[in-house]
C-alpha positions as CSV (number, residue, x, y, z in Angstrom):
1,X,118.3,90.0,92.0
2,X,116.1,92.1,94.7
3,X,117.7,94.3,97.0
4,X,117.2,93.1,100.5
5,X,114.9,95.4,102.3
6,X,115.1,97.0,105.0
7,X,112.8,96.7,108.5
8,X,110.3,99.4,108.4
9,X,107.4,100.8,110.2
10,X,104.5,102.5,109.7
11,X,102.6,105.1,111.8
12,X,100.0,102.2,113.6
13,X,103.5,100.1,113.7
14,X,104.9,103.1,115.4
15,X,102.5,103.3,117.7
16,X,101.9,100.0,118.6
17,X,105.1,99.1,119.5
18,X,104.9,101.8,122.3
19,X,101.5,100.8,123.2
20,X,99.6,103.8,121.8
21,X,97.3,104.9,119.4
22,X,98.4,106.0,116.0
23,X,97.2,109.8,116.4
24,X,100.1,109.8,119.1
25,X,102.9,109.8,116.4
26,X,100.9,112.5,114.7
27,X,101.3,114.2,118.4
28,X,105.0,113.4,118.7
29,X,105.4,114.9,115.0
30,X,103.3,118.4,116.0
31,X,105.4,118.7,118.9
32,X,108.7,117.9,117.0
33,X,109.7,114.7,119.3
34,X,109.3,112.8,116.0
35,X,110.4,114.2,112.4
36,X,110.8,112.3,108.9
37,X,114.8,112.1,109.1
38,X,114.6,108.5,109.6
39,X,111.6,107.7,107.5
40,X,110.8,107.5,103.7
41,X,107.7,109.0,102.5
42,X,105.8,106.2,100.1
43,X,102.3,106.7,98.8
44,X,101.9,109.6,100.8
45,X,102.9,108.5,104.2
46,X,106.1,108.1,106.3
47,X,107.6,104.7,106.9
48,X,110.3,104.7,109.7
49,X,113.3,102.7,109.9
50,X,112.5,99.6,112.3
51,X,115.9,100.4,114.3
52,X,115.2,104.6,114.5
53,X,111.2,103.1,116.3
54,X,113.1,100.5,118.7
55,X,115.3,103.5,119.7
56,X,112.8,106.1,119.9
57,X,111.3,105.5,123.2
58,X,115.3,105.7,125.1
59,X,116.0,109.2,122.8
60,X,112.7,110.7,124.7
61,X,113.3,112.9,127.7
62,X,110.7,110.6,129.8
63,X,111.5,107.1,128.2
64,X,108.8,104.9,126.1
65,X,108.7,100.8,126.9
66,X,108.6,99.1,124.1
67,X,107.3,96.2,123.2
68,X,109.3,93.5,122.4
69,X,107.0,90.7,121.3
70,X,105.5,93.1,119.1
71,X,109.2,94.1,117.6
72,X,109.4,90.4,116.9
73,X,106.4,89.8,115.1
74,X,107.3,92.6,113.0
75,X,110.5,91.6,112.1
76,X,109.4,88.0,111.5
77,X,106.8,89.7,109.1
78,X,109.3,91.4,107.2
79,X,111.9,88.6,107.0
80,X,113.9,88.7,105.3
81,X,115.3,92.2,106.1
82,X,118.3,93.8,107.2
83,X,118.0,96.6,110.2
84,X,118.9,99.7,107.9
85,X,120.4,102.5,110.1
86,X,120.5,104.9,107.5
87,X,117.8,106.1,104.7
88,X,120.4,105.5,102.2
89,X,120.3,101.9,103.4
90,X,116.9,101.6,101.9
91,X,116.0,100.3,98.6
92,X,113.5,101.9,96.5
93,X,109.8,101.0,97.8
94,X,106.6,101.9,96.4
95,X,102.7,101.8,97.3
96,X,100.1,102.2,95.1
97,X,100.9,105.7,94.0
98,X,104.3,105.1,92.8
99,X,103.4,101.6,90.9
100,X,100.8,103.4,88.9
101,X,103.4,105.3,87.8
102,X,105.8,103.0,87.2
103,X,103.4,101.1,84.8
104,X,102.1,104.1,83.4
105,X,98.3,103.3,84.7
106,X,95.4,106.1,84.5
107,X,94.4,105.8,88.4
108,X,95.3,104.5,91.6
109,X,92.0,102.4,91.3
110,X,93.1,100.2,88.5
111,X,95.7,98.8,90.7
112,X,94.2,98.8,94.2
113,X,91.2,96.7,91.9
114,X,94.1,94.3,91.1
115,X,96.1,94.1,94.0
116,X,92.9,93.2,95.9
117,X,92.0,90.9,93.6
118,X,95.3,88.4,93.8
119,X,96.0,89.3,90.4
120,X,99.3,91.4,91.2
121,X,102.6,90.4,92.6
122,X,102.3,89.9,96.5
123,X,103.7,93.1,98.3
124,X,107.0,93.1,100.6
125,X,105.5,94.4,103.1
126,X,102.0,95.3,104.6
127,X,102.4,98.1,106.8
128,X,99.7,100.4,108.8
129,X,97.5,98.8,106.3
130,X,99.0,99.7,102.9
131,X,100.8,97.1,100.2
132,X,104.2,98.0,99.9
133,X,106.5,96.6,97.0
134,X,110.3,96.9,96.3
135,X,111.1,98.4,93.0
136,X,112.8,95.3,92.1
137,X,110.1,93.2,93.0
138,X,107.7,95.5,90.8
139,X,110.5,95.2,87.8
140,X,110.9,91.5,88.0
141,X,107.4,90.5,88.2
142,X,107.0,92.6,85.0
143,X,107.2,90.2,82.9
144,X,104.5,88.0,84.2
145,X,102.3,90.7,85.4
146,X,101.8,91.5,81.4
147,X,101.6,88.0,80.1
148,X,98.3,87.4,82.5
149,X,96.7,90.4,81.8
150,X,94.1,91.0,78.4
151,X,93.7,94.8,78.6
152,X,96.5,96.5,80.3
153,X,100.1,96.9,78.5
154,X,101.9,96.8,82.4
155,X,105.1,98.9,80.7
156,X,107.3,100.4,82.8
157,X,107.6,104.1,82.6
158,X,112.0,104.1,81.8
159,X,111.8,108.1,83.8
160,X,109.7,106.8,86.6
161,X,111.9,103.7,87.3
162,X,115.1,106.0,86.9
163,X,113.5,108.8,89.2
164,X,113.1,106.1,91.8
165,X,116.2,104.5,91.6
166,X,118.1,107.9,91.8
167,X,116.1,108.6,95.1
168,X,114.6,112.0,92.8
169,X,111.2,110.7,92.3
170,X,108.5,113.5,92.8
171,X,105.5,112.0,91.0
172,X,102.4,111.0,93.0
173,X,102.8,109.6,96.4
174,X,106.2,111.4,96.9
175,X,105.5,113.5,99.9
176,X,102.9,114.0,102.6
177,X,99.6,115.6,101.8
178,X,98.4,117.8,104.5
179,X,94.7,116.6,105.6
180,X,92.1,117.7,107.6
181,X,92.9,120.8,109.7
182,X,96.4,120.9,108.6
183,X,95.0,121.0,104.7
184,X,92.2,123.6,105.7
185,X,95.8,125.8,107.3
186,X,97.9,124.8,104.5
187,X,95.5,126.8,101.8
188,X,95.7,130.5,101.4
189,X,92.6,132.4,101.0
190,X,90.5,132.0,97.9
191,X,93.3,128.7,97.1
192,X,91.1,125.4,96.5
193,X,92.1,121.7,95.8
């Protein structure tokens, strides 16, 4: 059985629903009016509970309008979903990152080939343009996933699939990667990537 999932957003999500651009959130994070508490970090990048976003804009000293057609859309997108309140709530998702090490693959390329392709199980969500699946979904499309395909095995790594079920996964994908200026500050001197 898959877990229900929960309503999330992305950053553009984020920033649509309060009718500005996506380098905003990055604004609101600098400045510390926006933080990860209410978001899991998939792939690389935060994904907010839908119910912290529709709050946000009445927890800000000035107030942000959100937009409600837009809040529907993206529920009826996601449906169907549950509004989570807590990150607990959440069922295990991944991106690309964490399903390429759940099936063991050598890159991230191999799958993003695939997934564009049609050949892999459709993603849960699609959020600030990225494939999401449940870990569920990933598990019980298995199976099938293997049978269609002539060169890769599809196995699921047991530790992975543990590590993300525990909520202790910290394989690729599991936090945020610092980039542009904030990777340039992030290295000491003489440190390269």
């Amino acid at each position: 059985m898959v877990a229900k999932k929960a309503f999330l957003a992305g950053r553009q999500e984020f920033a649509a629903l309060y009718g500005v651009r996506a380098q905003q959130v990055t604004s609101w994070l600098a400045r510390g009016a926006l933080n990860y508490d209410h978001a899991v970090i998939v792939s690389g990048s935060p994904y907010w509970l839908l119910s912290f976003v529709r709050d946000f804009g009445a927890m800000t000293p000035r107030g942000k309008e959100l937009d409600q057609r837009l809040l529907k859309q993206l529920v009826a997108s996601q449906e169907p979903g549950v509004w989570a309140r807590t990150k607990a709530e959440i069922p295990p998702v991944l991106g690309l990152q964490e399903a390429t090490a759940l099936f063991g693959l050598s890159s991230q390329q191999n799958l993003s080939a695939v997934v564009r392709q049609g050949r892999f199980v459709p993603p849960d969500y699609q959020l600030s343009g990225s494939p999401l699946w449940l870990l569920d979904t990933l598990i019980e499309a298995a199976p099938e996933i293997r049978s269609k395909s002539r060169t890769v095995m599809w196995a699921i790594v047991p530790q992975v699939e543990a590590a993300l079920r525990q909520g202790c996964y910290t394989g690729p994908g599991s936090v945020i990667v610092p980039r542009g200026k904030a990777a340039a500050k992030a290295l000491r001197p003489g440190q390269t990537v």
